[in-house]
PyMOL Python script that loads the backbone (N, CA, C, O; Angstrom):
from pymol import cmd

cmd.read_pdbstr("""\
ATOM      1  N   UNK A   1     -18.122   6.947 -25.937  1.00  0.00           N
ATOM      2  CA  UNK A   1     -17.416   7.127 -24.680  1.00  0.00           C
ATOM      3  C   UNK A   1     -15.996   6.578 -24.828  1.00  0.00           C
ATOM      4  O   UNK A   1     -15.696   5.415 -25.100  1.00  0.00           O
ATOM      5  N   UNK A   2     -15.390   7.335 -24.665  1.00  0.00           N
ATOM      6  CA  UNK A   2     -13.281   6.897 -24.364  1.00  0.00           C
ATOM      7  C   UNK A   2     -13.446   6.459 -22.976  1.00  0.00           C
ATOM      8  O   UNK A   2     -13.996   7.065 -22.057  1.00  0.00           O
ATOM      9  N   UNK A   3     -12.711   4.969 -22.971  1.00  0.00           N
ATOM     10  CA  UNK A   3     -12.120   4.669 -21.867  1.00  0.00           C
ATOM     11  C   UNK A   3     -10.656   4.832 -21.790  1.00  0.00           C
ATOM     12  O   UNK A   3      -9.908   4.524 -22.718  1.00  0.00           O
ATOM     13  N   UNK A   4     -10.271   5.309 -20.693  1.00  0.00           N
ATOM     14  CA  UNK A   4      -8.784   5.864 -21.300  1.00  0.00           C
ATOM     15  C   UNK A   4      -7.808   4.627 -20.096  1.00  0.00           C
ATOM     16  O   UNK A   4      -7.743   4.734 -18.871  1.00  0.00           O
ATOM     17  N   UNK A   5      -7.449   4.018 -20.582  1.00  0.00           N
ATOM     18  CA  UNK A   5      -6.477   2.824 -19.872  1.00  0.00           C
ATOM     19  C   UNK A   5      -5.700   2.752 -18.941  1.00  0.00           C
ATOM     20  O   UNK A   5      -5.439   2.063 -17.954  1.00  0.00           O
ATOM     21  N   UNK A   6      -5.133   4.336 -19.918  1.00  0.00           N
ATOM     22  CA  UNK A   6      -3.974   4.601 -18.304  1.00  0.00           C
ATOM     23  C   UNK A   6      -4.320   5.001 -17.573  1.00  0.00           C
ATOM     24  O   UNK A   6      -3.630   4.561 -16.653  1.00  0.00           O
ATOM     25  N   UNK A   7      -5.144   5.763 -17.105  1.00  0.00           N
ATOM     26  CA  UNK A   7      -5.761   6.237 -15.708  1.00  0.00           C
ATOM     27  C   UNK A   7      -6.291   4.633 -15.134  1.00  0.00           C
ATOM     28  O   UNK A   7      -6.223   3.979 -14.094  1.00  0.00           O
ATOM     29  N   UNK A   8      -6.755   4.508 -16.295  1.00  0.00           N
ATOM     30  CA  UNK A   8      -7.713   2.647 -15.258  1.00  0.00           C
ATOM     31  C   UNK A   8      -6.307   2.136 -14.711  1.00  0.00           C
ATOM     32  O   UNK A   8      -6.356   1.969 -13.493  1.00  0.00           O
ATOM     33  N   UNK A   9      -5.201   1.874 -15.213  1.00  0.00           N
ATOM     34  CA  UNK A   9      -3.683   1.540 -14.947  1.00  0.00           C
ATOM     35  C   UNK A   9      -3.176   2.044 -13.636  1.00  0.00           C
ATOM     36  O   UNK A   9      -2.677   1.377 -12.729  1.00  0.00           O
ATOM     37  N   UNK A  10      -3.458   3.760 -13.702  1.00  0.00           N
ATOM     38  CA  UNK A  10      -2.821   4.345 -12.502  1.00  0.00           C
ATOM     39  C   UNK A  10      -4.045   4.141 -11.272  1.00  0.00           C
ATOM     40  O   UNK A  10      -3.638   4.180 -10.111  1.00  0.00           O
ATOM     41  N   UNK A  11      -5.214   3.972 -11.458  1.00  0.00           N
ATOM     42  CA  UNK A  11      -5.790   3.780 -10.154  1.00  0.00           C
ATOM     43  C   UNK A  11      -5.528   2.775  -9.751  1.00  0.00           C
ATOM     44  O   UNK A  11      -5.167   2.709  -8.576  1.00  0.00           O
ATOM     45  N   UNK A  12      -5.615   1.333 -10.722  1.00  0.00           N
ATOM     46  CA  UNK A  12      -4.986   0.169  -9.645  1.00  0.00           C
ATOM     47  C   UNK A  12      -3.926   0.322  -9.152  1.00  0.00           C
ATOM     48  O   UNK A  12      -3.954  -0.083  -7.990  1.00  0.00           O
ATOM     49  N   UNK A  13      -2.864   0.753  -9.471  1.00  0.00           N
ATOM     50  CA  UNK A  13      -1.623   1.444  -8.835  1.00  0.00           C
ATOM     51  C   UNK A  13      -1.362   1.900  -7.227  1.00  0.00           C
ATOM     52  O   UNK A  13      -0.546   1.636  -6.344  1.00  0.00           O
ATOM     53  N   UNK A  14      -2.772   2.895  -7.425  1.00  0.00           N
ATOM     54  CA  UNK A  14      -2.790   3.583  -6.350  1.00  0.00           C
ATOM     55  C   UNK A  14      -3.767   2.669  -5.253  1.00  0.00           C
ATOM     56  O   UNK A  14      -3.926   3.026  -4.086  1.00  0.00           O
ATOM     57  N   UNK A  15      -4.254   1.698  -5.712  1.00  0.00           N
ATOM     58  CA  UNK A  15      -5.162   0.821  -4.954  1.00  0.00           C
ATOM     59  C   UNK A  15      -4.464   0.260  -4.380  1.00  0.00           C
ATOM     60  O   UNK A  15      -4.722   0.133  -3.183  1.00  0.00           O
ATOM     61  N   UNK A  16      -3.204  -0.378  -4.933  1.00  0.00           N
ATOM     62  CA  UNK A  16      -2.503  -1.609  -4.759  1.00  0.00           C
ATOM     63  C   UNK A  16      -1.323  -1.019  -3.499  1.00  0.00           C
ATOM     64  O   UNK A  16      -0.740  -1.791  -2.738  1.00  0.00           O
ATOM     65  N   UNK A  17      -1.154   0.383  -3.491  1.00  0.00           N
ATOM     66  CA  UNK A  17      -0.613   1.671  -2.840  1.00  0.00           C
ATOM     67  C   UNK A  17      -1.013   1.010  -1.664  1.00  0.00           C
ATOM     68  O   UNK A  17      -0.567   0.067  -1.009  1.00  0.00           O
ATOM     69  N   UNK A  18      -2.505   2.177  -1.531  1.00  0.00           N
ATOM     70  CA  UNK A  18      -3.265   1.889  -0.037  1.00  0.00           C
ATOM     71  C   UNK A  18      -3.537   0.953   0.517  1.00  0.00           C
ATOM     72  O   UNK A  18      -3.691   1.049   1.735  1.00  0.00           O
ATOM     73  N   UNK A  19      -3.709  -0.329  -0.127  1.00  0.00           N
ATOM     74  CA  UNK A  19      -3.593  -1.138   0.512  1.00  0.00           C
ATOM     75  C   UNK A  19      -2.265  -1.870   1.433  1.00  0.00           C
ATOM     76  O   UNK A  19      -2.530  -2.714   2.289  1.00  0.00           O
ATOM     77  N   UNK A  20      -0.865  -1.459   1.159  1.00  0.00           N
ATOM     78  CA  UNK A  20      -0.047  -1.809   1.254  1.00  0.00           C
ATOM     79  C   UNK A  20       0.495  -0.189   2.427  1.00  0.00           C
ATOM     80  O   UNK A  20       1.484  -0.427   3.119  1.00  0.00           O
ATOM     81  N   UNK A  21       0.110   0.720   2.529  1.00  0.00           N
ATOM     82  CA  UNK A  21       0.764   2.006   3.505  1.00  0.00           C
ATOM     83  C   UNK A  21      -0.877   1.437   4.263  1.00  0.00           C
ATOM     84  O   UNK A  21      -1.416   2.523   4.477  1.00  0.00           O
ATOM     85  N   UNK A  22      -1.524   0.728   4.575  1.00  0.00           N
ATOM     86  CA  UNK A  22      -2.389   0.538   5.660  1.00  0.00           C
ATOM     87  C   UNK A  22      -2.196  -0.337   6.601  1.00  0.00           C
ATOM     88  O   UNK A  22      -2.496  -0.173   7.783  1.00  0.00           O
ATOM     89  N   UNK A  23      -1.419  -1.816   5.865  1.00  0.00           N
ATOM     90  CA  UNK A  23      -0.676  -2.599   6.709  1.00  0.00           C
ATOM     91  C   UNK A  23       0.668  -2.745   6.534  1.00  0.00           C
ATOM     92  O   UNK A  23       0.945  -3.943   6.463  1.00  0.00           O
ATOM     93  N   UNK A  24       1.597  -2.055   6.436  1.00  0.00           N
ATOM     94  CA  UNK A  24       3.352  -2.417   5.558  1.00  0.00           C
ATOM     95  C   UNK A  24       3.415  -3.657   6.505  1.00  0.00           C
ATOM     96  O   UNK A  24       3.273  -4.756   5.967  1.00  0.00           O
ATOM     97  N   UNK A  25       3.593  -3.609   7.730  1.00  0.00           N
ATOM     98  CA  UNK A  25       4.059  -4.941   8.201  1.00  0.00           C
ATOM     99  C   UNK A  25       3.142  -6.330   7.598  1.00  0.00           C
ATOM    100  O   UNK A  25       3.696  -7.428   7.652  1.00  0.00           O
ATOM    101  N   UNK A  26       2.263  -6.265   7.244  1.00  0.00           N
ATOM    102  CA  UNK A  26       1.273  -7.438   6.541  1.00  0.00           C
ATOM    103  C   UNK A  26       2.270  -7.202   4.920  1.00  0.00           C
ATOM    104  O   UNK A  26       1.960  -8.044   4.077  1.00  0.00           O
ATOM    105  N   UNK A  27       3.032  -6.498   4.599  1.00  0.00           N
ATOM    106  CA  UNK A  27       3.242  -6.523   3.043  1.00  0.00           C
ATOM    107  C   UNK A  27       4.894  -6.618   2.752  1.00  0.00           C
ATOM    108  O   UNK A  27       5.688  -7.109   1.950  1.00  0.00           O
ATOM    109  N   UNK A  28       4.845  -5.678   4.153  1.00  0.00           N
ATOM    110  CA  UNK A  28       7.009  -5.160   3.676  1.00  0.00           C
ATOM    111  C   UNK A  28       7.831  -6.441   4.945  1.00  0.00           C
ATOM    112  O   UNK A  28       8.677  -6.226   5.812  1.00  0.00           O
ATOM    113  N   UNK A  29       7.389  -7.259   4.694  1.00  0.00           N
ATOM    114  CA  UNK A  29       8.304  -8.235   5.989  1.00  0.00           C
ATOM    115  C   UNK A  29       9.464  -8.582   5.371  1.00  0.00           C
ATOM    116  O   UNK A  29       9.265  -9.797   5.392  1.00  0.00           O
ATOM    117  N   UNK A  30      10.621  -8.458   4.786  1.00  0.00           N
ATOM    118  CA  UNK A  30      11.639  -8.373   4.151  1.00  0.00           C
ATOM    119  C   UNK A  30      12.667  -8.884   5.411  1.00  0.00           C
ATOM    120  O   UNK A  30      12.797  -8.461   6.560  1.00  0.00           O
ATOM    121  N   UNK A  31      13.457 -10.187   4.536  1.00  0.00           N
ATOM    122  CA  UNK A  31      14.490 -10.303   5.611  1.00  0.00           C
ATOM    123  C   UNK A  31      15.512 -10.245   4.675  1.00  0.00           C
ATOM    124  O   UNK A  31      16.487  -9.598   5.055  1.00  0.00           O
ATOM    125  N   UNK A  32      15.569 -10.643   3.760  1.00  0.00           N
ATOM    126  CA  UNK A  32      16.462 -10.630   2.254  1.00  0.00           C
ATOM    127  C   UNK A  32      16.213  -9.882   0.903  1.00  0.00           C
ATOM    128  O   UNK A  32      15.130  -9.298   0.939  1.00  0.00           O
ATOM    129  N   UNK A  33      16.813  -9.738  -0.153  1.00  0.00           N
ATOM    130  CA  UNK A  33      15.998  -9.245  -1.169  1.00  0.00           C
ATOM    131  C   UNK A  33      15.113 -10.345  -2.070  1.00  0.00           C
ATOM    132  O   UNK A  33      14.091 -10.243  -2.749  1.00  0.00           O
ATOM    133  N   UNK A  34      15.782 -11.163  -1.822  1.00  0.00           N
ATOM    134  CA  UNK A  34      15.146 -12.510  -2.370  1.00  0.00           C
ATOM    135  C   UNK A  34      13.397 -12.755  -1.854  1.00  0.00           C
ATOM    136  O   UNK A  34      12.691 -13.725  -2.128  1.00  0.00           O
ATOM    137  N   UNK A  35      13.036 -11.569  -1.063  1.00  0.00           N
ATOM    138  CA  UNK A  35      11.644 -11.782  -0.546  1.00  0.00           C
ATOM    139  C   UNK A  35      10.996 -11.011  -0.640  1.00  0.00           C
ATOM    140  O   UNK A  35       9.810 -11.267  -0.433  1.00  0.00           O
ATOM    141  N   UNK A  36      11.351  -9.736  -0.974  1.00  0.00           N
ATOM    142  CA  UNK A  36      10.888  -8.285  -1.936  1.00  0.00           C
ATOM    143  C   UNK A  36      10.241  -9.353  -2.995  1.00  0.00           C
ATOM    144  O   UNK A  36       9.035  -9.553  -3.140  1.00  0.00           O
ATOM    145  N   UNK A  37      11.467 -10.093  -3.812  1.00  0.00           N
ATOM    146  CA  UNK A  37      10.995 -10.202  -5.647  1.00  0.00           C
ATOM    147  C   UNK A  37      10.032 -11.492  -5.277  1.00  0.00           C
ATOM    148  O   UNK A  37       9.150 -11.832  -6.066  1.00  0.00           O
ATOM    149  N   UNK A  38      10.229 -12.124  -4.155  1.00  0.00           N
ATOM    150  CA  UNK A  38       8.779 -13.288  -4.254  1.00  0.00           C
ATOM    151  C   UNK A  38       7.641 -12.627  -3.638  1.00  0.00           C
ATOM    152  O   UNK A  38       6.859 -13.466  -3.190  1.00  0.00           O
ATOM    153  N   UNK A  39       7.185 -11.180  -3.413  1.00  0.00           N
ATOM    154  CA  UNK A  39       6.303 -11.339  -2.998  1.00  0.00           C
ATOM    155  C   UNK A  39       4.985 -11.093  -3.808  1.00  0.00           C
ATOM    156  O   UNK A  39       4.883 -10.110  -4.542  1.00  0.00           O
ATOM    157  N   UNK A  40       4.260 -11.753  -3.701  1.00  0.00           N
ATOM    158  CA  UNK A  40       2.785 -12.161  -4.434  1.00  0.00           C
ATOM    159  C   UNK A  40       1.848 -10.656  -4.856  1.00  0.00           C
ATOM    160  O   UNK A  40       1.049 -10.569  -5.789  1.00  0.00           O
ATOM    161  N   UNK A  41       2.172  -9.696  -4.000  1.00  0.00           N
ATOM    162  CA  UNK A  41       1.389  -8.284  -4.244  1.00  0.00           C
ATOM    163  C   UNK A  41       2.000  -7.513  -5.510  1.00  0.00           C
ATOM    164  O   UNK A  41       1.479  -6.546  -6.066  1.00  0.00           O
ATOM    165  N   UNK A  42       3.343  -8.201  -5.895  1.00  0.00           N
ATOM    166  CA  UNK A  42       3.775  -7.757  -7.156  1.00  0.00           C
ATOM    167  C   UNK A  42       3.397  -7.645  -8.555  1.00  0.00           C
ATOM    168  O   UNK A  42       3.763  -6.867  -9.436  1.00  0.00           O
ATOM    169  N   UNK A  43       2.300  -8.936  -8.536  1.00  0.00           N
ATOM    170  CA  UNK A  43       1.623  -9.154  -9.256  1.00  0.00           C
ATOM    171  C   UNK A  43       0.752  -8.663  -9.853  1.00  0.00           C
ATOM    172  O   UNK A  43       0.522  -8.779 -11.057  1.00  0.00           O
ATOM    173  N   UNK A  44      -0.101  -7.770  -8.686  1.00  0.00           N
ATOM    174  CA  UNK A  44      -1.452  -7.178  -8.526  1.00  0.00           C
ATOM    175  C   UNK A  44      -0.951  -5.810  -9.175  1.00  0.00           C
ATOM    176  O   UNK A  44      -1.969  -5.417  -9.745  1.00  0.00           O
ATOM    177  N   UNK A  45      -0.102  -5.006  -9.373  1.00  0.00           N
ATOM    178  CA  UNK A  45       0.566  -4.270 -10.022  1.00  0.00           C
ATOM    179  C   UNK A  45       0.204  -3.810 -11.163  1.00  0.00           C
ATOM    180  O   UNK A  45      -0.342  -4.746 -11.747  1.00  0.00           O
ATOM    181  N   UNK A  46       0.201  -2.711 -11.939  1.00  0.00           N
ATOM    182  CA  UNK A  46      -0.105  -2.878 -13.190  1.00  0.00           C
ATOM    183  C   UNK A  46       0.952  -3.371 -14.350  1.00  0.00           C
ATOM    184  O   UNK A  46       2.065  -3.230 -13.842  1.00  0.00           O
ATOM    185  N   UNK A  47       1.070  -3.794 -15.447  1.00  0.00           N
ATOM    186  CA  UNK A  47       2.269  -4.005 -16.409  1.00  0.00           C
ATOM    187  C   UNK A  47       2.376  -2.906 -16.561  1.00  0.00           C
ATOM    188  O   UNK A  47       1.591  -1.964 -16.666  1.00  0.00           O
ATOM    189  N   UNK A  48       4.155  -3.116 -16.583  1.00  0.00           N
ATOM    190  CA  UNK A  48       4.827  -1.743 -16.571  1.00  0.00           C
ATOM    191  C   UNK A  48       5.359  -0.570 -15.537  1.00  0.00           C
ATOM    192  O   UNK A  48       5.906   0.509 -15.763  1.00  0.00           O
ATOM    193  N   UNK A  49       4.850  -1.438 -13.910  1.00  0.00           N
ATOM    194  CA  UNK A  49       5.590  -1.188 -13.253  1.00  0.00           C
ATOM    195  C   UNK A  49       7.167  -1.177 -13.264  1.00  0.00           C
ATOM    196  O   UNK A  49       7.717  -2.055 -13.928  1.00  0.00           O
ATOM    197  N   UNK A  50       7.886  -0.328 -12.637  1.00  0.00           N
ATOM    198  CA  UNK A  50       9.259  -0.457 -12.414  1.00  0.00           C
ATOM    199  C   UNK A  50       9.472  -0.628 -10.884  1.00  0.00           C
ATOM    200  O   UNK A  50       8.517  -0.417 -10.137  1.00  0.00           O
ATOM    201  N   UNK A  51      11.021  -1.107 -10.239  1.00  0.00           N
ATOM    202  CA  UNK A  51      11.132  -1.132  -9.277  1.00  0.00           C
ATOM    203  C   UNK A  51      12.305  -1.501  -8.982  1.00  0.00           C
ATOM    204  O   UNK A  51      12.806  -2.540  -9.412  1.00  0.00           O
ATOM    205  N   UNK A  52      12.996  -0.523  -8.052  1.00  0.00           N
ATOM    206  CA  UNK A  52      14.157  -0.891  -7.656  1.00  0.00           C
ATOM    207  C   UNK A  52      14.636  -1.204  -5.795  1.00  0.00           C
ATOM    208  O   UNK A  52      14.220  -0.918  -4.672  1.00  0.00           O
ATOM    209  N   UNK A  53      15.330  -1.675  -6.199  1.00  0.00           N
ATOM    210  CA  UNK A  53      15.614  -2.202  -4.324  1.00  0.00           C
ATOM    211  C   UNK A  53      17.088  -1.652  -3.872  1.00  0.00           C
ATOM    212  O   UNK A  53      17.913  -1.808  -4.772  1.00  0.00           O
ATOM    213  N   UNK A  54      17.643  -1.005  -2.610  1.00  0.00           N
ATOM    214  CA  UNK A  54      18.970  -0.937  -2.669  1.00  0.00           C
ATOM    215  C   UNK A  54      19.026  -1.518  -1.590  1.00  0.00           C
ATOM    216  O   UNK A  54      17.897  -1.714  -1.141  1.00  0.00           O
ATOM    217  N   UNK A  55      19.975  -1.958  -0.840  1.00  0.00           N
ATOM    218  CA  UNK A  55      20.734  -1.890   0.838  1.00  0.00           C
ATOM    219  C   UNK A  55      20.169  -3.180   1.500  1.00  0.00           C
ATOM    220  O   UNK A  55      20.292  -3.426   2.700  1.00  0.00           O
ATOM    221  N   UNK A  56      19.440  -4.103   0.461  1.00  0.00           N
ATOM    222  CA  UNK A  56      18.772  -5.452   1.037  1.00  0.00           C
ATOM    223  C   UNK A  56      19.537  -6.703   1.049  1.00  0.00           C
ATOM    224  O   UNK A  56      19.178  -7.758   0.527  1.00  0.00           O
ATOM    225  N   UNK A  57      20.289  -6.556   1.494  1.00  0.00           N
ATOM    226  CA  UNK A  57      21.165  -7.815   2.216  1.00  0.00           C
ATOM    227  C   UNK A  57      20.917  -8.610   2.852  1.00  0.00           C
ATOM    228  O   UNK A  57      19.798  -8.517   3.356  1.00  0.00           O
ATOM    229  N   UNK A  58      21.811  -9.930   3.253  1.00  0.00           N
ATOM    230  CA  UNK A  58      21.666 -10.962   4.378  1.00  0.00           C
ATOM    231  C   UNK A  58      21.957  -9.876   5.675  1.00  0.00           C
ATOM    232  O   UNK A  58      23.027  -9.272   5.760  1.00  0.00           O
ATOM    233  N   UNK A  59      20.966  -9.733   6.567  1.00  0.00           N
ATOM    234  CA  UNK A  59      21.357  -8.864   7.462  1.00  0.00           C
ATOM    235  C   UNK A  59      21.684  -7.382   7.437  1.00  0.00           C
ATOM    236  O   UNK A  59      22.453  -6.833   8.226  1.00  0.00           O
ATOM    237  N   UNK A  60      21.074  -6.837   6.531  1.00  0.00           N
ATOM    238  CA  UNK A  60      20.865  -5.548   6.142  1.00  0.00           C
ATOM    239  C   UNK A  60      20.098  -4.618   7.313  1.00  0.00           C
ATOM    240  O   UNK A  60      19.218  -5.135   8.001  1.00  0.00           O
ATOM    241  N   UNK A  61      20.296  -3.902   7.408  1.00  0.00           N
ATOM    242  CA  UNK A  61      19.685  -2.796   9.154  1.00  0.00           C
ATOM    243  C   UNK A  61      18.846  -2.089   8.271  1.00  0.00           C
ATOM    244  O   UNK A  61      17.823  -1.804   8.894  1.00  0.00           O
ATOM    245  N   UNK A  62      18.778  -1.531   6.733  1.00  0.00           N
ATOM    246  CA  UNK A  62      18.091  -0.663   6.304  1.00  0.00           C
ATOM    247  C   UNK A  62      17.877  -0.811   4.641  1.00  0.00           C
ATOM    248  O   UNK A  62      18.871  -1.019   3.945  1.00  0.00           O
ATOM    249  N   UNK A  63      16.933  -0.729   4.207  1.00  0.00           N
ATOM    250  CA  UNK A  63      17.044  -0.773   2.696  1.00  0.00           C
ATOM    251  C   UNK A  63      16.096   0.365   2.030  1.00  0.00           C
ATOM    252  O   UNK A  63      16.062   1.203   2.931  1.00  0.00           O
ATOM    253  N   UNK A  64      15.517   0.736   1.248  1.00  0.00           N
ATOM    254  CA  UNK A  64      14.808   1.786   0.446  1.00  0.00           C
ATOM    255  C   UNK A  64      14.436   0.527  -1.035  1.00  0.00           C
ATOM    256  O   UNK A  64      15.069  -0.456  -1.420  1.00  0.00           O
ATOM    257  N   UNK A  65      13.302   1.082  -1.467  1.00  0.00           N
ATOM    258  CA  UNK A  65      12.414   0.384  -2.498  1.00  0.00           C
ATOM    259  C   UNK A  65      11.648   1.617  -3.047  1.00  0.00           C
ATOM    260  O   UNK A  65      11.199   2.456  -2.266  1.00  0.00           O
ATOM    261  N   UNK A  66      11.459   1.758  -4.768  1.00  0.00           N
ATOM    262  CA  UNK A  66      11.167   2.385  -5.096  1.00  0.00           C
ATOM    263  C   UNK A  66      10.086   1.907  -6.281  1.00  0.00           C
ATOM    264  O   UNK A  66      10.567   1.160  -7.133  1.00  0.00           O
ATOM    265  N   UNK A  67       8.937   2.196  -6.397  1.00  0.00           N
ATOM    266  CA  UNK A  67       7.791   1.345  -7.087  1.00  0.00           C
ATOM    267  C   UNK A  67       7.263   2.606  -7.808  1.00  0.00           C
ATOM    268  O   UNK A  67       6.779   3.670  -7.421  1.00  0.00           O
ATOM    269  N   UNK A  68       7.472   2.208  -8.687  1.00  0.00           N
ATOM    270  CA  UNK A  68       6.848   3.346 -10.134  1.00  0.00           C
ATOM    271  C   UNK A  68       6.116   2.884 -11.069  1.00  0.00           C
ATOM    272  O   UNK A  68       6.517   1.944 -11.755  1.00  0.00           O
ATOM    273  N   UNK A  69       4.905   3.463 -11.267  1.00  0.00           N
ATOM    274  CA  UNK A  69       3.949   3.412 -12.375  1.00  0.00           C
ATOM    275  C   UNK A  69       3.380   5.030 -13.120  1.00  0.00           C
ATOM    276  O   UNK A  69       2.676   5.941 -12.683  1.00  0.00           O
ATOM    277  N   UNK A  70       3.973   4.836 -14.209  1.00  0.00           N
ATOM    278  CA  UNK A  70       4.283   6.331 -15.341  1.00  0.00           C
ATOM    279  C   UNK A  70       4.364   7.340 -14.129  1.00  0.00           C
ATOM    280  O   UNK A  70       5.304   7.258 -13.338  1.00  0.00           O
ATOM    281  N   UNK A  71       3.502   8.169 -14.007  1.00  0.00           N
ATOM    282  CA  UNK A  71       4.462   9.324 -12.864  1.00  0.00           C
ATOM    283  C   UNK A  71       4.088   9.174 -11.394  1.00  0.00           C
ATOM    284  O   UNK A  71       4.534   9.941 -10.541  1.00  0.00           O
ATOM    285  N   UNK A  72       3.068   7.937 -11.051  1.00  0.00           N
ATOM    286  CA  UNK A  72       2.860   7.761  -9.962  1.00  0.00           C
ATOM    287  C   UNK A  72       3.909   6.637  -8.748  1.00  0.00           C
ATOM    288  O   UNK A  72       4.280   5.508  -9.072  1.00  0.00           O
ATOM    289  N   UNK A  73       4.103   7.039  -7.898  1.00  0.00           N
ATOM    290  CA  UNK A  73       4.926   6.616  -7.376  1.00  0.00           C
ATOM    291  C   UNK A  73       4.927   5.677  -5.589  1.00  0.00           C
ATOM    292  O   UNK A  73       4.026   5.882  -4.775  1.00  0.00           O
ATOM    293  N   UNK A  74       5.872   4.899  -5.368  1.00  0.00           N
ATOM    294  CA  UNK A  74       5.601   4.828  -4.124  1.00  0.00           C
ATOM    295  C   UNK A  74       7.586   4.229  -3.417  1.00  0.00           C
ATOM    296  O   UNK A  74       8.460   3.444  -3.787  1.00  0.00           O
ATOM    297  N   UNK A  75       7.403   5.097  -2.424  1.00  0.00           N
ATOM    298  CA  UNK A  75       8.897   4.796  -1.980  1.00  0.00           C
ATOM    299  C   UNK A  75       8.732   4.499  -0.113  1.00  0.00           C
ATOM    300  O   UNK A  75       8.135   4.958   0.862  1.00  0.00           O
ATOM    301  N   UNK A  76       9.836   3.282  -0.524  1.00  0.00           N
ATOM    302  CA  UNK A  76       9.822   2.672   0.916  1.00  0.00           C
ATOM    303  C   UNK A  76      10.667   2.880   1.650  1.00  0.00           C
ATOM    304  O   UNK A  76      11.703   2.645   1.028  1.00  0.00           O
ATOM    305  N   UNK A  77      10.973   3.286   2.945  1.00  0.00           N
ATOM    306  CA  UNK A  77      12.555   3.042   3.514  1.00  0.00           C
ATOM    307  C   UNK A  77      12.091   2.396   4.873  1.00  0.00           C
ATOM    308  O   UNK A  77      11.324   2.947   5.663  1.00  0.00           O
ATOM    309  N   UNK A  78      12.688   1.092   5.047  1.00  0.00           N
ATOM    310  CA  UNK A  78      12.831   0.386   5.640  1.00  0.00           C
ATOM    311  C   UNK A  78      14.025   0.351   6.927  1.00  0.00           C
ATOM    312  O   UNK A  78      15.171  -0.010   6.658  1.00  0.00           O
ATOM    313  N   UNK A  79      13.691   0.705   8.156  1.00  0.00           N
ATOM    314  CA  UNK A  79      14.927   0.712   9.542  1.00  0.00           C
ATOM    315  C   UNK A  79      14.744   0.412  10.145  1.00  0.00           C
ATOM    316  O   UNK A  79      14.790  -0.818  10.111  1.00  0.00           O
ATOM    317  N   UNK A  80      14.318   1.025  11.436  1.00  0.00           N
ATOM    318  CA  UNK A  80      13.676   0.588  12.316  1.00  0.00           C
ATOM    319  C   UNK A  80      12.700   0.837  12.422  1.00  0.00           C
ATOM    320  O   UNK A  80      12.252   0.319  13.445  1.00  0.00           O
ATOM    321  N   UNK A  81      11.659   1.671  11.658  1.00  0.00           N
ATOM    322  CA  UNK A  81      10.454   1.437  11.490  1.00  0.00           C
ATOM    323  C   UNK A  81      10.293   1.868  10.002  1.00  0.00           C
ATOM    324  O   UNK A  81      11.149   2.403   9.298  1.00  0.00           O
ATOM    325  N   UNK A  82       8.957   1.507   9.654  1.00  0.00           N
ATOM    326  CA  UNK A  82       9.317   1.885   7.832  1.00  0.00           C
ATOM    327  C   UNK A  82       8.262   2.729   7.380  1.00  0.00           C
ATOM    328  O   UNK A  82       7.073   2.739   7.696  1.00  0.00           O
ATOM    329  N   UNK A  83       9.133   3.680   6.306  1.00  0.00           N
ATOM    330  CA  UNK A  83       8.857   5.471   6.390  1.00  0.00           C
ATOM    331  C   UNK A  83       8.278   5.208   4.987  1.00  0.00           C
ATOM    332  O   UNK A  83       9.079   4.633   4.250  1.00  0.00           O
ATOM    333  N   UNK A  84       6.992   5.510   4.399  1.00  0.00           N
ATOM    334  CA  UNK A  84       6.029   5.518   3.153  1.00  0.00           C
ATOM    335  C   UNK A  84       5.507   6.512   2.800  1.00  0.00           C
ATOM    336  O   UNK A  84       4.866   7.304   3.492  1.00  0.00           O
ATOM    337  N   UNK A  85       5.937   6.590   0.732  1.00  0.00           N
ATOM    338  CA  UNK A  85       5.493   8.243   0.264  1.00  0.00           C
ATOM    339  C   UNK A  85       5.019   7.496  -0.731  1.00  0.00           C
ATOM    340  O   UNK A  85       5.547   6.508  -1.240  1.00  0.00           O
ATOM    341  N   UNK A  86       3.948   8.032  -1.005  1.00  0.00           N
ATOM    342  CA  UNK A  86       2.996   8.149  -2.181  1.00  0.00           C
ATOM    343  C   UNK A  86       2.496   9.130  -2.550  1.00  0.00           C
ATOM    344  O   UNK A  86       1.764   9.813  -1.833  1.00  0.00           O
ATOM    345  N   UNK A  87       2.897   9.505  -4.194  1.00  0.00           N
ATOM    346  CA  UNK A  87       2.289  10.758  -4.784  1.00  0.00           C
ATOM    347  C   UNK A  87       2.531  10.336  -6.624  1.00  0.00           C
ATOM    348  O   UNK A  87       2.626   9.287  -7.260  1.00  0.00           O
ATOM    349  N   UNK A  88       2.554  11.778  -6.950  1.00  0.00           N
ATOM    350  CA  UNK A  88       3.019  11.660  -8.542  1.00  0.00           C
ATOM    351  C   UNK A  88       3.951  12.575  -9.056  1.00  0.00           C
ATOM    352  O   UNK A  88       4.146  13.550  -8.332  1.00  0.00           O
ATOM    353  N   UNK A  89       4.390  12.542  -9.791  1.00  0.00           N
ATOM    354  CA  UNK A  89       5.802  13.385 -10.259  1.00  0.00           C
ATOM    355  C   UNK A  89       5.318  14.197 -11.164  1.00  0.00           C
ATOM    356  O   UNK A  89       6.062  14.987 -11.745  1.00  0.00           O
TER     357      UNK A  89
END
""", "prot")
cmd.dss("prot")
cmd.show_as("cartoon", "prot")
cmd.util.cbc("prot")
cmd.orient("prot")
């Protein structure tokens, strides 16, 4: 039997996903960017995530976050209320 890794890789991915588009306010409470990179669910991630942040300032009105694992994906935009896509490329 092949166990094949990266799929085991991309489902925690997608675990770590749903759990996070079920409560964003329990996950995305962002007042700085400095609180994106401490937060603890980053962890749970697989190695080899990527991730980028734009527009997260002291007092920022809006930012976007982009969380990638090989073609699976998850993108945040953060305003006045916060807009969540999950799929694969």
């Amino acid at each position: 039997m092949m166990i094949d890794f990266i799929e085991i890789q991309k489902h925690k991915f997608d675990q770590v996903v749903q759990k996070i588009m079920a409560e964003p306010q329990k996950y995305l409470d962002f007042e700085i960017v400095s609180d994106f990179y401490k937060s603890t669910w980053l962890d749970d991630l697989p190695k080899g995530t990527t991730w980028t942040v734009s527009g997260l300032d002291n007092g920022a009105e809006q930012f976007d976050i982009y969380i990638e694992y090989r073609n699976h994906y998850l993108s945040i935009h953060i305003q006045d209320v916060i807009t969540l896509s999950h799929g694969t490329k």
